[in-house]
C-alpha positions as CSV (number, residue, x, y, z in Angstrom):
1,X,52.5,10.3,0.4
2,X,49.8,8.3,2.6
3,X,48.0,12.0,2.6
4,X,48.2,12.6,-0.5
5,X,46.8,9.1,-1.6
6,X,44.1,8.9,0.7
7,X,43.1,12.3,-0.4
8,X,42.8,11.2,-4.5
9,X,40.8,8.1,-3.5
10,X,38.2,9.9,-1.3
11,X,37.9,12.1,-4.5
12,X,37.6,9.2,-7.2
13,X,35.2,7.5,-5.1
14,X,32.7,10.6,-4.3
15,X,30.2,9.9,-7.1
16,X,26.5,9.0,-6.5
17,X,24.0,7.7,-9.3
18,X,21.0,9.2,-9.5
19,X,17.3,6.3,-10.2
20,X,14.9,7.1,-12.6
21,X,12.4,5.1,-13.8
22,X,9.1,5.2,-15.9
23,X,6.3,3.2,-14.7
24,X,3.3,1.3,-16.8
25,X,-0.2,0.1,-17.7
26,X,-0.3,-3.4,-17.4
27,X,-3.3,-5.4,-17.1
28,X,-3.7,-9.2,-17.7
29,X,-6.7,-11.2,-18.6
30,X,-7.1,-14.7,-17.8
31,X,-11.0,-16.9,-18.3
32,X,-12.2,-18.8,-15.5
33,X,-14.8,-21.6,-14.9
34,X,-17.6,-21.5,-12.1
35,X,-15.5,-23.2,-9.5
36,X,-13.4,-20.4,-9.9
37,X,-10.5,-22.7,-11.6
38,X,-8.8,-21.9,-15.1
39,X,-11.5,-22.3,-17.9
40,X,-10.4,-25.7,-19.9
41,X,-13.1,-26.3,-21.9
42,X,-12.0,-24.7,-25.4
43,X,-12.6,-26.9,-28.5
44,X,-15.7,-28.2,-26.4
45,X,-18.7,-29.6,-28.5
46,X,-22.1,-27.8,-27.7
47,X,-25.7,-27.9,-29.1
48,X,-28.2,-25.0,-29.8
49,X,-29.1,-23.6,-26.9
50,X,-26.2,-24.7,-24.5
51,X,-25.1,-22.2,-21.4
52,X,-21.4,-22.1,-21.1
53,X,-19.7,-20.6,-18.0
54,X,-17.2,-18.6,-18.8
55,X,-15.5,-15.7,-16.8
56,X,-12.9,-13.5,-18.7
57,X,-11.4,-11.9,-15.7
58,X,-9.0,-8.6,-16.1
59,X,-6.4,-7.6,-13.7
60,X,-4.8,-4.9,-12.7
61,X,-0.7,-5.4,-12.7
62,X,0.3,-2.3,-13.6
63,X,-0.2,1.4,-12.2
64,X,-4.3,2.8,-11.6
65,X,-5.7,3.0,-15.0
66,X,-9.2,3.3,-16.9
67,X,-10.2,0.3,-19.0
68,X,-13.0,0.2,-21.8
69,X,-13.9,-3.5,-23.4
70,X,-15.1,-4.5,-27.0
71,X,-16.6,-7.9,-27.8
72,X,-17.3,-9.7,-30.5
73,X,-19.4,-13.0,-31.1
74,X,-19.0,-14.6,-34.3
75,X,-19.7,-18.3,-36.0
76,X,-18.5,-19.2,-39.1
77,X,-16.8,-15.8,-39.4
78,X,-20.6,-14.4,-38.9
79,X,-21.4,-11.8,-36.6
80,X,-24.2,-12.3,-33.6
81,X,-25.9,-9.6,-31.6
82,X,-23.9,-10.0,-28.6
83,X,-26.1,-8.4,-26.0
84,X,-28.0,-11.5,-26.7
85,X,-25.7,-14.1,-26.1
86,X,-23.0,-12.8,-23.9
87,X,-24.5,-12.1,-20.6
88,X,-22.6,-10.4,-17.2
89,X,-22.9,-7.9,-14.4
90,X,-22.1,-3.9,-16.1
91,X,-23.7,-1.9,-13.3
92,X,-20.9,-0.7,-13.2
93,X,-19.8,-0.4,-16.6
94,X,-21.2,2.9,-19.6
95,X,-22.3,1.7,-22.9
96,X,-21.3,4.0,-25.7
97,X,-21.1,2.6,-29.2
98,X,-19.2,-0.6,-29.6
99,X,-17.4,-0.5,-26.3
100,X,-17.9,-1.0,-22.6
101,X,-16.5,1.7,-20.2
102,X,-15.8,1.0,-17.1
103,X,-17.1,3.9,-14.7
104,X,-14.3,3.9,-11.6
105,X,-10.7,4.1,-11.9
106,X,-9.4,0.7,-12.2
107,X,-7.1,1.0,-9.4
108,X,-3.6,-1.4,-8.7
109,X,-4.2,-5.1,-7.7
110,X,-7.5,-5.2,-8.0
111,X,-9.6,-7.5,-10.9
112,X,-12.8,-6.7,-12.2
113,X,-15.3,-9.6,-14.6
114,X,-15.9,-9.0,-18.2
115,X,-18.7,-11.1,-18.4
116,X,-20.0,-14.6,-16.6
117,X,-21.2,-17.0,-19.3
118,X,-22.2,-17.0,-23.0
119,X,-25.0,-18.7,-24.8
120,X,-25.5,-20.6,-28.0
121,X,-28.0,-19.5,-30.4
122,X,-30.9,-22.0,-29.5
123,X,-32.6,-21.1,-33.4
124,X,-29.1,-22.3,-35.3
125,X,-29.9,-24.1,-38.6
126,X,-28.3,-27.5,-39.9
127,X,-26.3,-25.4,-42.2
128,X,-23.8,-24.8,-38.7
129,X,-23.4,-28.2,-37.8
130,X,-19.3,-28.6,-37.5
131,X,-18.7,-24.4,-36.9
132,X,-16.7,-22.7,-34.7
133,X,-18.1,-20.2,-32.1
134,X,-15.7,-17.7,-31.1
135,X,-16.5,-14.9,-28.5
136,X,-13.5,-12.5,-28.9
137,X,-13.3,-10.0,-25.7
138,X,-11.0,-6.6,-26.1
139,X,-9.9,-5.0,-23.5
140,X,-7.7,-0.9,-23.9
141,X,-6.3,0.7,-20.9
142,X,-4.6,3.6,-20.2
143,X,-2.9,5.7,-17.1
144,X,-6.0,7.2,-15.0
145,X,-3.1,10.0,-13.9
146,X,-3.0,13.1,-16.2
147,X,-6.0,11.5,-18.2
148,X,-8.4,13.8,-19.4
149,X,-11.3,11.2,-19.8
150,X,-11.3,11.8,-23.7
151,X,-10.3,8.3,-25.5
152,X,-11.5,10.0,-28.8
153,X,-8.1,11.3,-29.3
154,X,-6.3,8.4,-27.7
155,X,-4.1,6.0,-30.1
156,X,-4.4,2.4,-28.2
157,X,-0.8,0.7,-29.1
158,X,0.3,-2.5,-27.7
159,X,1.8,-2.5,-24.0
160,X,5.7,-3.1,-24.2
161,X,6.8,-6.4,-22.3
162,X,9.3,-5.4,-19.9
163,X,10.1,-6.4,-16.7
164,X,10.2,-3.4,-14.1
165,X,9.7,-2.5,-10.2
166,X,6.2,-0.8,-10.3
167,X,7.3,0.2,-6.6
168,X,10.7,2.2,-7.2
169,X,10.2,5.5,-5.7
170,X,13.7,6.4,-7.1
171,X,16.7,6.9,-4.9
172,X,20.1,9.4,-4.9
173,X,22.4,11.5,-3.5
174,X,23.9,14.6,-4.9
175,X,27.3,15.4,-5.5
176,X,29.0,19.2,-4.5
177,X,32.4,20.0,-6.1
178,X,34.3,22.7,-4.6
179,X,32.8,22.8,-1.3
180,X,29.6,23.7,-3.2
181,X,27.1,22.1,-0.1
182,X,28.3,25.0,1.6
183,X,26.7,28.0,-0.8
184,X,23.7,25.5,-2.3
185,X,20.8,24.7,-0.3
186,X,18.3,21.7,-1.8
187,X,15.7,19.2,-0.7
188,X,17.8,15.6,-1.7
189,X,13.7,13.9,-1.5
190,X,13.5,16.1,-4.8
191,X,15.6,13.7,-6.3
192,X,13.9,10.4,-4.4
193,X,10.7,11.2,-6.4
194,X,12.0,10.3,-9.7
195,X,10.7,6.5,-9.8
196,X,7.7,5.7,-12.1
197,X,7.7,8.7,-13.9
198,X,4.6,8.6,-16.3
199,X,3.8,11.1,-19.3
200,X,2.6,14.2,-18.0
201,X,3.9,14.2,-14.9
202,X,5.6,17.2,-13.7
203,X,7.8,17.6,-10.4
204,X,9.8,20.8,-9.3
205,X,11.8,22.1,-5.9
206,X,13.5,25.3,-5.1
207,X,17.5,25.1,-4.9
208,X,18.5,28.1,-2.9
209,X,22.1,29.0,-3.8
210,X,23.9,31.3,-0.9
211,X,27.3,32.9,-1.9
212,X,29.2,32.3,1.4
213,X,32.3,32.9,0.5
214,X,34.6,36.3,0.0
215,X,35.2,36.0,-3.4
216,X,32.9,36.2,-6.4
217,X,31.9,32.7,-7.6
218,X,29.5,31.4,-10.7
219,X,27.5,28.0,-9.9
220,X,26.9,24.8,-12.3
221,X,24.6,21.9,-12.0
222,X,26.4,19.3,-14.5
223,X,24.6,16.0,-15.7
224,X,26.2,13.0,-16.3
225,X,25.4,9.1,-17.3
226,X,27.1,6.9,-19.5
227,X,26.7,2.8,-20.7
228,X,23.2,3.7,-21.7
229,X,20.9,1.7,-23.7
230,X,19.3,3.2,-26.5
231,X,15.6,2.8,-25.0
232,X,17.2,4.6,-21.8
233,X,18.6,7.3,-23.4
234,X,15.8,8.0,-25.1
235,X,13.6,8.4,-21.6
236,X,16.3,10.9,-20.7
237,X,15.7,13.1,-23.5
238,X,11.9,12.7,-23.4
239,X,12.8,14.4,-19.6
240,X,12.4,18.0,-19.6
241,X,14.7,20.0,-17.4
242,X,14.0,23.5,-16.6
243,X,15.7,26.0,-14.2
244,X,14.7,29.4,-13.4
245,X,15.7,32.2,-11.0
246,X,13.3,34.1,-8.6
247,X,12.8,36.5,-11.2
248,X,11.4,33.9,-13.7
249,X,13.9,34.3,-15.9
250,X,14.8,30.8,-17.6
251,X,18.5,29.5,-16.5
252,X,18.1,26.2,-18.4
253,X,15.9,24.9,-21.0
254,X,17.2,21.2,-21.9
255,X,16.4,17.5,-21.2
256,X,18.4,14.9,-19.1
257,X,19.5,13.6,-21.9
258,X,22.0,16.0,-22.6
259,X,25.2,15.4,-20.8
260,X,27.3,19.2,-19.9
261,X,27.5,21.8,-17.2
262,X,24.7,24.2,-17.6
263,X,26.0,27.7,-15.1
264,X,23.4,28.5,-12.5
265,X,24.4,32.9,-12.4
266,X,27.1,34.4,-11.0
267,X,27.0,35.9,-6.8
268,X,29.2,38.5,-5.4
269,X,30.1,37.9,-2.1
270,X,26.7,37.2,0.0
271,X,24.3,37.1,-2.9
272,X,21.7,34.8,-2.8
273,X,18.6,33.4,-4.8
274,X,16.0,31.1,-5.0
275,X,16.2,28.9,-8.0
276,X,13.2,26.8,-9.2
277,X,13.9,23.1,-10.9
278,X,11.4,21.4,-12.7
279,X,11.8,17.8,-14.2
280,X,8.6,16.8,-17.0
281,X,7.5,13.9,-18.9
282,X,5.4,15.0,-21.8
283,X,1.9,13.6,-21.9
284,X,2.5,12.5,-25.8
285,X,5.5,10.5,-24.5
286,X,5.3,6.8,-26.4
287,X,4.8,3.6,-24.9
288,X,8.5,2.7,-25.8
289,X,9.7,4.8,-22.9
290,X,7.6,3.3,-20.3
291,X,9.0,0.6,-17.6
292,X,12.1,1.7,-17.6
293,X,14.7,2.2,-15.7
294,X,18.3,4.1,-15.7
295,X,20.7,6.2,-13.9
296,X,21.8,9.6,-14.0
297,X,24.9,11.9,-11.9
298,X,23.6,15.3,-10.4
299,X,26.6,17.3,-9.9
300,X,26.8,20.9,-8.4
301,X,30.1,23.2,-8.6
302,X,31.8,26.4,-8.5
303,X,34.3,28.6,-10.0
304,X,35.8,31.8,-9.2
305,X,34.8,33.3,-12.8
306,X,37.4,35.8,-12.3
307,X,40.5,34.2,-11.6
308,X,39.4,31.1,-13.9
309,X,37.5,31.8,-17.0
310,X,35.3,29.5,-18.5
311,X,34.0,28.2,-21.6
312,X,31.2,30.3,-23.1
313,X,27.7,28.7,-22.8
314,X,25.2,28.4,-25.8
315,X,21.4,29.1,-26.6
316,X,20.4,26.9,-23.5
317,X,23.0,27.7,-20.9
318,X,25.2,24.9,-21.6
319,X,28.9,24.4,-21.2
320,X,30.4,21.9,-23.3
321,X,33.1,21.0,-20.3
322,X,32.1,20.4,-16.9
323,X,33.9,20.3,-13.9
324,X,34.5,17.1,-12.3
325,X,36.9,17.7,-9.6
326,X,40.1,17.4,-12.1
327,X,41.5,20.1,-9.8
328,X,41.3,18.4,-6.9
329,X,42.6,15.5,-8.7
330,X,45.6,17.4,-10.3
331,X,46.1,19.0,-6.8
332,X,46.2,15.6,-5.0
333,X,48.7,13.9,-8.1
334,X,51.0,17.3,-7.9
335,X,51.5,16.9,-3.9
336,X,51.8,13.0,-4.4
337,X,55.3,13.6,-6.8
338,X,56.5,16.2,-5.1
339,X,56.3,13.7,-2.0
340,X,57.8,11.0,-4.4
341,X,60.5,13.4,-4.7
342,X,61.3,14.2,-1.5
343,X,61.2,11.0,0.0
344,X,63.7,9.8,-2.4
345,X,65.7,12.9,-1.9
346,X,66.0,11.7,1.8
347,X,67.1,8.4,1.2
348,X,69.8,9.9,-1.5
349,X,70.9,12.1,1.6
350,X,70.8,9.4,3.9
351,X,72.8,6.9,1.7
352,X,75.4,9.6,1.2
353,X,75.4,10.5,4.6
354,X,76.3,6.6,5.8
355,X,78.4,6.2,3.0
356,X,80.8,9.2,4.6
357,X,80.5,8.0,8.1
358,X,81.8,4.4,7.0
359,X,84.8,6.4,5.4
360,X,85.5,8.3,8.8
């Protein structure tokens, strides 16, 4: 009985979760004074020619990006010529149309000045006595990896507020059914590199699967999660999953979003390959998806196809019912009532036996 019952509970407890997360651009702008202090001074009165300092400063919070700024310089809702009033260091910043670009990758942690201080129009008329200058500063960013430098056909939406670890490199362990770790050979960092995903990033390894065994076996990889939001679930099917054998022939063609045993081929006895999985963000992935984080269970098995037929897959190699060790389990619970059994068989033979030595 204690056998049996430490047995089922090293079974129940044998599951691993798997991190995934998405990172983000996020970049921050806050305006500064000359002493370097927060810039206080809105609502302040000037005259016609006045020098303001004013530093809008943008920071990098997020992952290395590109940025590109707009500005505007308006009073009384009436545009001025802002090369002319707004004034500010852009060696290393590209002029093209309305916009400021920004010529280095704007890497992690580090800040960069839009501009240092902004003059009033010395030649203003009585006419703007009371208006309101406003000098409106833009800033767009987006990911510097997998960018192709084109922002033509880029569509600038607004960044999603989210908090997130920007340095989760992703963690897990993977679990083998059926004595599985013996036949199936794989890199676990594969798995470690699934932290701040972003869209078009694409990351394989090679799974090397070794029939060990004497008997003929087919191999699964099943994927599992559950208490999912509906933001995470939706990063899970925006993951590509892809599995193919040495030949190049496609085993799997699905997304993590999809929970199910997808089979791996069939080995006779001794039969090996060298499998290639490959995980992919899409690079037209939305901004809804990013800095996120959730959990997935990588789980690799085996059956004897032979002696235990399965369930046919469909157009992508997937089995509606995957294994999760019930066998084990049913194995353990069987020799756990026959042990029931037999104990209480003893003690029926034991009572009987001291009932019949009182009688003697």
């Amino acid at each position: 009985m204690c056998i049996s019952g430490i047995y089922s509970l090293a079974d129940e407890v044998n599951k691993t979760e798997s991190g995934v997360s998405t990172s983000g651009v996020d970049i921050d702008i806050k305006e500064y004074n000359q002493n370097n202090e927060l810039f206080s001074e809105y609502g302040k009165v000037v005259m016609p020619g006045d020098e303001i300092i004013l530093i809008p400063r943008v920071s990098n919070l997020g992952v290395d990006c590109y940025i590109r700024a707009k500005f505007t310089y308006t009073i009384n809702n009436e545009n001025f010529d802002v090369p002319s009033y707004i004034d500010g260091d852009y060696s290393s910043w590209t002029k093209k149309e309305d916009y400021y670009y920004y010529d280095s990758v704007f890497t992690r942690n580090s800040s960069v000045d839009l501009f240092n201080h902004i003059v009033i129009p010395g030649n203003l008329s009585s006419n703007y006595q009371g208006k309101t200058v406003t000098v409106r500063a833009i800033v767009d960013a987006i990911q510097a990896k997998n960018f192709d430098g084109d922002w033509s056909n880029k569509e600038i939406k607004e960044s999603i507020t989210r908090t997130y670890n920007i340095d989760y490199n992703g963690e897990s362990s993977i679990i083998y059914d059926d004595n599985s770790s013996q036949h199936i050979t794989l890199d676990n960092d594969f798995f470690n590199n699934l932290g701040n995903l972003l869209p078009g990033d694409r990351i394989s390894k090679k799974i090397v699967i070794h029939n060990k065994s004497e008997e003929e076996h087919e191999y699964f990889l099943s994927i599992e999660h559950e208490g999912l939001t509906s933001e995470e679930l939706e990063l899970l099917k925006n993951i590509k999953l892809n599995i193919k054998n040495s030949s190049g022939t496609s085993l799997v063609s699905s997304n993590l979003g999809v929970k199910g045993k997808y089979g791996l081929g069939k080995y006779p006895q001794n039969d090996r390959d060298e499998l290639t999985i490959e995980l992919s963000l899409p690079i037209d992935v939305d901004n809804e998806c990013s800095k996120l984080f959730t959990k997935i269970i990588w789980r690799f098995s085996l059956d004897d196809y032979e002696e235990d037929p399965i369930v046919e897959p469909d157009d992508n190699n997937h089995y509606e019912n995957p294994i999760t060790g019930d066998l084990k389990f049913d194995l353990s619970f069987t020799i756990f009532i026959l042990s029931t059994l037999g104990f209480i068989v003893v003690l029926i033979l034991e009572k009987i036996n001291d009932e019949k030595k009182e009688k003697n």
